[in-house]
DSSP file (Angstrom, degrees, kcal/mol; ACC not computed):
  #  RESIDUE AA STRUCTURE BP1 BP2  ACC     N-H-->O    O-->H-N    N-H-->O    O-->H-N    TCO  KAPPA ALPHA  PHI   PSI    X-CA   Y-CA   Z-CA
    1    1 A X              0   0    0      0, 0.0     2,-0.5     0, 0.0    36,-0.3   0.000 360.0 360.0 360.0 132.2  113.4   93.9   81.0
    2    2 A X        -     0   0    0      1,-0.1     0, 0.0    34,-0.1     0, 0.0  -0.656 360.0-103.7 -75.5 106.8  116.3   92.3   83.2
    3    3 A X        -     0   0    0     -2,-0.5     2,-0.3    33,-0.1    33,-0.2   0.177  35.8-148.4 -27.4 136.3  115.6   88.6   84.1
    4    4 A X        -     0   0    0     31,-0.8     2,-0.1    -3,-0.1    31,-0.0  -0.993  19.0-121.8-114.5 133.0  114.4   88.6   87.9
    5    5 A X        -     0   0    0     -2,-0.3     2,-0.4    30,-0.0     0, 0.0  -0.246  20.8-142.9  -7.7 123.2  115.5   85.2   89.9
    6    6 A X        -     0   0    0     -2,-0.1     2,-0.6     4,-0.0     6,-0.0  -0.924  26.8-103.3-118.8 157.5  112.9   82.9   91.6
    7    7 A X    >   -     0   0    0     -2,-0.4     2,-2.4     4,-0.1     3,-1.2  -0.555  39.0-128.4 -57.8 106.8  113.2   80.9   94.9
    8    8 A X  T 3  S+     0   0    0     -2,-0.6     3,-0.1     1,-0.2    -1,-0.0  -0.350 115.6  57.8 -53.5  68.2  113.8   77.0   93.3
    9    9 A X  T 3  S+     0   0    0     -2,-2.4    -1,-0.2     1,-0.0    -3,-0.0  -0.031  87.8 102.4-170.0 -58.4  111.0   76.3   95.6
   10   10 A X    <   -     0   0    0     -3,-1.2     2,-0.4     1,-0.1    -1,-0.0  -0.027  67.2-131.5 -39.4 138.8  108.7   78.9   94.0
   11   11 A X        -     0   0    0     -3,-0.1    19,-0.8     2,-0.0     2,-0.3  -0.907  33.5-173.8 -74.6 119.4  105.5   77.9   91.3
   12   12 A X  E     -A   29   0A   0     -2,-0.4    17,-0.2    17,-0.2     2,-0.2  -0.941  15.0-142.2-121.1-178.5  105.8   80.1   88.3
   13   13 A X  E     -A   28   0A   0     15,-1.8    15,-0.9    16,-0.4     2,-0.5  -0.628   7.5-139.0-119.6 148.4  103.5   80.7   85.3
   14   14 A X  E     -A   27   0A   0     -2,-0.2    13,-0.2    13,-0.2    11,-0.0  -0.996  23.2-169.2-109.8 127.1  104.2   81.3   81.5
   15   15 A X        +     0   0    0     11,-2.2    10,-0.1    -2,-0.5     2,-0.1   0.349   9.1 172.5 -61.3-165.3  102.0   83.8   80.2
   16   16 A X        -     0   0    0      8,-0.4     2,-0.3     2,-0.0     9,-0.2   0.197  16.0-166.3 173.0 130.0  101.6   84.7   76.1
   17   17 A X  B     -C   24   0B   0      7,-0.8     7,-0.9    -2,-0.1     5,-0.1  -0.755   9.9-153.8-132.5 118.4   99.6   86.5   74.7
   18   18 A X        +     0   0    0     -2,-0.3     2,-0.3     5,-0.2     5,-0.2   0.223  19.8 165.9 -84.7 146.3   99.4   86.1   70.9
   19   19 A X        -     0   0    0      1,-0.1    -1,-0.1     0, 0.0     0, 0.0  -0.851  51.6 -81.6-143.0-168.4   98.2   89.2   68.5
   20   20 A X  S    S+     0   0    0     -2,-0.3     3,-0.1     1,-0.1    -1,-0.1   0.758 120.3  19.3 -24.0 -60.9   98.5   89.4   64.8
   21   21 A X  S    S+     0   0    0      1,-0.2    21,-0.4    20,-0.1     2,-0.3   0.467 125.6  17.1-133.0  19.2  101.5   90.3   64.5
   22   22 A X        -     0   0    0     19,-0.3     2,-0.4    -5,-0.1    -1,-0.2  -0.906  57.2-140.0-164.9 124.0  103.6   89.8   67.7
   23   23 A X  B     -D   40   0C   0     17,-1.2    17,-2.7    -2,-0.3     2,-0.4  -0.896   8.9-152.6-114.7 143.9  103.3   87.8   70.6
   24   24 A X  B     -C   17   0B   0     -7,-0.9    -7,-0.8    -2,-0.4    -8,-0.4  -0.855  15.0-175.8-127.2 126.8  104.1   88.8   73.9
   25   25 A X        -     0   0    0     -2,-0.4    13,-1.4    -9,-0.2     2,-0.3  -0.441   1.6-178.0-106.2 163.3  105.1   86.3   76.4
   26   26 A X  E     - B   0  37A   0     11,-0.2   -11,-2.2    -2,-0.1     2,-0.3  -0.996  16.8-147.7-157.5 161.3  106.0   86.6   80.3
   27   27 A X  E     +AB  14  36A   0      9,-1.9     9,-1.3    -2,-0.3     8,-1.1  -0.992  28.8 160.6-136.9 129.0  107.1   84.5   83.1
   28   28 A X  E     -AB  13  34A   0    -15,-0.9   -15,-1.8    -2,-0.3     6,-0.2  -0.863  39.7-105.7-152.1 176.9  106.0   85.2   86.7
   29   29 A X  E     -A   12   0A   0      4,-1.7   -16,-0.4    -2,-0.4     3,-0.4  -0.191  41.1-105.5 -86.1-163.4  105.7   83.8   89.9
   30   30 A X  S    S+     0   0    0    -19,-0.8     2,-2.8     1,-0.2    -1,-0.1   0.887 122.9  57.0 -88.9 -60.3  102.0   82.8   91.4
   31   31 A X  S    S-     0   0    0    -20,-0.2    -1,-0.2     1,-0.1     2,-0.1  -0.290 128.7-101.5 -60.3  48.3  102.0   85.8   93.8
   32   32 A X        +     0   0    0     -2,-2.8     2,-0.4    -3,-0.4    -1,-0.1   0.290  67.3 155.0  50.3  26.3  102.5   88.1   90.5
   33   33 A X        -     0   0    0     -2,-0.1    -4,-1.7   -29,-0.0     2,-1.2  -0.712  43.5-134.8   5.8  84.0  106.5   88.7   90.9
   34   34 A X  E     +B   28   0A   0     -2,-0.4    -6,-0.3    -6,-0.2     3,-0.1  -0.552  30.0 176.7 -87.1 124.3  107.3   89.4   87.1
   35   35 A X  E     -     0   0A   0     -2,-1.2   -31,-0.8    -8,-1.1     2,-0.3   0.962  63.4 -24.6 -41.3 -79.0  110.7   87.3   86.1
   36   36 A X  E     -B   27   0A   0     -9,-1.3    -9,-1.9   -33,-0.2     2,-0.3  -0.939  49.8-156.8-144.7 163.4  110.9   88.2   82.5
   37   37 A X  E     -B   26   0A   0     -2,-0.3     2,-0.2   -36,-0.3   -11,-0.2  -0.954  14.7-173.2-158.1 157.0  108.8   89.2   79.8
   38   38 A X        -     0   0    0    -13,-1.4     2,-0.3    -2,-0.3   -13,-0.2  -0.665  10.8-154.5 167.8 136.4  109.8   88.6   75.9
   39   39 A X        +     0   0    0     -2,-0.2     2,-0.2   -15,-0.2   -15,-0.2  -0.906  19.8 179.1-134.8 141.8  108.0   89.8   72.5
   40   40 A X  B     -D   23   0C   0    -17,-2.7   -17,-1.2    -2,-0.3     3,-0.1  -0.762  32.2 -94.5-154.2 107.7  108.6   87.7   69.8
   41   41 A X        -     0   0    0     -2,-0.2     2,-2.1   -19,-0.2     5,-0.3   0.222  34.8-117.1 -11.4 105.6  107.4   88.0   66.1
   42   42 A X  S    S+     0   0    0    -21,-0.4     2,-0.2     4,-0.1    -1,-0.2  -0.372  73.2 113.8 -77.8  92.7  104.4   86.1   65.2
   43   43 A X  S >> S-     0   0    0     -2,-2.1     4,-2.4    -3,-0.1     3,-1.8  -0.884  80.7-103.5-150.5 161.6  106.0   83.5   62.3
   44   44 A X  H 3> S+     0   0    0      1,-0.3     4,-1.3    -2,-0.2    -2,-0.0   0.965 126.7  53.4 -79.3 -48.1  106.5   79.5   62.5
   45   45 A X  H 3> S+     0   0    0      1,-0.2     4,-1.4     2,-0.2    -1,-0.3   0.826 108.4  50.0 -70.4 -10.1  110.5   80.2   63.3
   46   46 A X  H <> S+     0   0    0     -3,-1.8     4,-2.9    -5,-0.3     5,-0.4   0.697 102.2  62.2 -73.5 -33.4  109.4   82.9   66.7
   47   47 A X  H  < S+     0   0    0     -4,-2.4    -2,-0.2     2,-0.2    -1,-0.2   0.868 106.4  43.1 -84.9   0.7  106.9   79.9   67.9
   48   48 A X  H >X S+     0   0    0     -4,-1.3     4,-2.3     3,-0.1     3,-1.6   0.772 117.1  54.4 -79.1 -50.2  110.5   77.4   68.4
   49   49 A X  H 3< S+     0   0    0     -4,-1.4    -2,-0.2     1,-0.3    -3,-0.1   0.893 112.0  33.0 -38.4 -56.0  111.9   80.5   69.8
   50   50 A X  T 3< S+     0   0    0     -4,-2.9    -1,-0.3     2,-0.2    -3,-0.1   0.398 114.8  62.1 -90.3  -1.2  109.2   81.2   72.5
   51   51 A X  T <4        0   0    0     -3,-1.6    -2,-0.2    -5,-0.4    -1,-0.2   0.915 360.0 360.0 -83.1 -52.8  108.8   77.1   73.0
   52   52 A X     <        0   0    0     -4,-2.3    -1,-0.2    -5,-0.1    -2,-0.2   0.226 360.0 360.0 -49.2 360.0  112.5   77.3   74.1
């Protein structure tokens, strides 16, 4: 997925939602506009990744 822009003005939200063995995170506006969205291995050096 291609990063989408927001209005600097705009509220958005970070999503994640964690499984076993991958969590998959996503970043969207308050009116549901998705930005970006991100999978990342669930292991201690993925959760600095996804903090970042």
């Amino acid at each position: 997925m291609a990063p989408v822009q927001a209005d600097a003005a705009e509220e958005i939200l970070l999503g994640v939602d964690p499984h076993k063995d991958v969590h998959a995170a996503a970043v969207f506006t308050v009116l549901g506009v998705i930005l970006d969205g991100r999978t990342f291995p669930a292991a201690t050096e993925s959760y600095r990744q996804l903090a970042a």
